[in-house]
N, C-alpha and C positions, 0 to 999 in steps of 0.2 A: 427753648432748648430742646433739641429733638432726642427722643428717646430711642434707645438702644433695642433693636429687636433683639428676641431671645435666639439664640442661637437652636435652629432646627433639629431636633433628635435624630436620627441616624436609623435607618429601618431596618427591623429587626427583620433577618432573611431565616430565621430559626423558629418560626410558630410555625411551620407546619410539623414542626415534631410533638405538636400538643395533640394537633387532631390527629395525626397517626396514632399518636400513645393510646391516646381515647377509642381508636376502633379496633387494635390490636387486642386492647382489654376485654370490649363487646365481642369481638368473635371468640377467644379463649374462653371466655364467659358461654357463648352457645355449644361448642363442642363438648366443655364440660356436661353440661345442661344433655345434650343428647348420647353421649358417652354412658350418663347415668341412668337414662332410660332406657337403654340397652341392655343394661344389666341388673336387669329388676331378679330380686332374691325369690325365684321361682319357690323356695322351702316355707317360705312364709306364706305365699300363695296358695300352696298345695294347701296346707294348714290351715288355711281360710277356707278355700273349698268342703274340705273337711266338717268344718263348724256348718257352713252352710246347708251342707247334705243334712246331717241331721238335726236341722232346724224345719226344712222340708218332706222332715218324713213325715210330718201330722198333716199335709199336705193329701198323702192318699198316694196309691200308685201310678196315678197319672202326674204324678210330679218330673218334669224334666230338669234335667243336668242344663244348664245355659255354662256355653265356654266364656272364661272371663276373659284371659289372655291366649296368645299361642305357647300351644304345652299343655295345657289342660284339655282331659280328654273331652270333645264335643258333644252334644245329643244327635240323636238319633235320628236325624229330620226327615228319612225315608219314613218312620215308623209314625211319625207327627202326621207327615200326610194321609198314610196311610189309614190313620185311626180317621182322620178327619171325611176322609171318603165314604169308608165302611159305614160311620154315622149317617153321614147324607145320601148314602143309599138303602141305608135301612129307615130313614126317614120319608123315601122317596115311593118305596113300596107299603108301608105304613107297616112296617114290621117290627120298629124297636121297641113297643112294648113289651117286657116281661125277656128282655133283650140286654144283658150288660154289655159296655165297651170298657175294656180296659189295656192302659198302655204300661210296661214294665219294662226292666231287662232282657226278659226273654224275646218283647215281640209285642206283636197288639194281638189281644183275647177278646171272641166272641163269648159268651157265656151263656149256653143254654137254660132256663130252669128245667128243671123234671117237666113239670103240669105242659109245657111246650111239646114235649116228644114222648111222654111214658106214662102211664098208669105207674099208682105206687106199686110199688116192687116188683113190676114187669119190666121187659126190654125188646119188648115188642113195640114197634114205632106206631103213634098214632096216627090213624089216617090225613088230620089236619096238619101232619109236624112236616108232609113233604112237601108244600109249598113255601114253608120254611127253610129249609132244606136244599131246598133249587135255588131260591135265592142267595142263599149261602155257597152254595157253589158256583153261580157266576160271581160272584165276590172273590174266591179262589183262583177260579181259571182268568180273572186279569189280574190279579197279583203277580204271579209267580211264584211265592214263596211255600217252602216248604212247611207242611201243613201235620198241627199233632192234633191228636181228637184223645180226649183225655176224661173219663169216668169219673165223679164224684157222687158219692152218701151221704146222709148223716150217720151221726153213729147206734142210731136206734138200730136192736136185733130184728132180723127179717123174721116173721110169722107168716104162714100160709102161701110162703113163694116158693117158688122150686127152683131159687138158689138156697145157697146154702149158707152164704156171708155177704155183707157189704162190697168185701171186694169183688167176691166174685159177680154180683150182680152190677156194679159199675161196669170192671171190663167187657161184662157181654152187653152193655147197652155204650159202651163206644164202639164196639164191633159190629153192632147194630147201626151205627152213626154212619161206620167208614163205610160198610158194605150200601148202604142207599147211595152217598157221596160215589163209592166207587162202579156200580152197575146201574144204576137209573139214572146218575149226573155225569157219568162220561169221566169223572178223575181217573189224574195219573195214578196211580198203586207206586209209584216212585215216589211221589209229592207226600205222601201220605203213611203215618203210622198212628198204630191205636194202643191204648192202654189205660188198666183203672187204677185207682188209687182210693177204693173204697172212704171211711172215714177219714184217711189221714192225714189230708191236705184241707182242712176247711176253709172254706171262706171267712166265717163269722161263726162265734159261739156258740156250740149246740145245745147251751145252756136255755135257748130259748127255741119254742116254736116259729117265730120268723126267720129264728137263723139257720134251725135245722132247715128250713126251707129254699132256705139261700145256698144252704152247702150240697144241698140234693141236684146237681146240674151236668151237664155235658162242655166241656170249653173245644173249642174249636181254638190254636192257636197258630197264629202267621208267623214265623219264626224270622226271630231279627236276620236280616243279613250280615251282620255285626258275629250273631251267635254263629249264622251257618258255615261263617269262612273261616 
């Protein structure tokens, strides 16, 4: 007895509305996905930055800002190079001994000590200090930037100088500074201003004798581009 085939199912012409369904989903799914990353809650961000910053301050002044997203303000990467040059050319003349580099807001700072350019509590330039000096100023004339030369003291009283204060004896040994920079090194007098600031900008604690020594300096500063505009 021959058996009865089943009768054939009838094709369904309606599965492609599964995989339509299924990729309409996937692409609503990516736009949302990138819609969301678009609109990141810069408040929160800024608020992290924040935290960041001064978790980086025990970092030292050479700590730089790194932008995390667009909108936050960037570093400084003129001033990055910049420090990184000045290094490898005071490396290159074998100058940076007794030499600070420092990088900040303002700019990159050369940091003179006293024993470099002065007798204590003179501001009379020593003989040895203008081959330092020349160097420092072709370090200048390919910069471009505008240039502060800035006095520091400790705040020990002057005995047997013929100033009369800390301060006064800072400002005339940056006036000593710019005047060599500007008639024996050929500076622009536009590029360049002078000013002391006897004890009141320390560097480090004049609680000790290495720090009064550290605060006793001349800075030479490259002024950020950043500042100067």
């Amino acid at each position: 007895m021959r058996r009865r085939r089943k009768p054939e199912e009838p094709e369904n012409h309606d599965r492609w509305v599964v995989s339509y369904a299924d990729f309409i989903t996937l692409l609503f799914a990516f736009f949302t996905t990138m819609y969301a990353l678009s609109h990141v809650d810069l408040g929160k961000v800024q608020r992290f930055e924040g935290s960041m910053k001064t978790a980086f301050k025990t970092a030292g002044p050479d700590a730089v800002n790194t932008p995390l997203i667009e909108g936050i303000k960037p570093a400084n990467y003129a001033d990055v190079g910049l420090e990184k040059s000045i290094r490898a050319e005071l490396n290159r003349l074998v100058l940076a001994e007794g030499v600070v580099v420092q990088r900040n807001q303002r700019g990159v700072t050369l940091s003179l000590g006293e024993e470099l350019l002065f007798q204590s509590g003179d501001a009379e330039l020593n003989k040895d200090a203008r081959p330092l000096l020349s160097a420092v100023a072709s370090i200048i004339k390919s910069s471009q930037r505008a240039i502060l030369i800035e006095g520091h003291t400790d705040n020990i009283p002057l005995r047997g100088s013929r100033y009369t204060s800390n301060l006064e004896l800072s400002a005339a040994r940056a006036s000593q500074t710019y005047a060599c920079l500007l008639n024996e090194e050929g500076l622009s007098p536009e590029r360049m201003s002078a000013s002391g600031y006897g004890e009141y900008r320390p560097r480090e604690s004049n609680a000790t004798p290495d720090g009064r020594a550290r605060n006793r300096r001349v800075e030479i500063v490259f002024v950020s581009e950043k500042q100067g505009s």
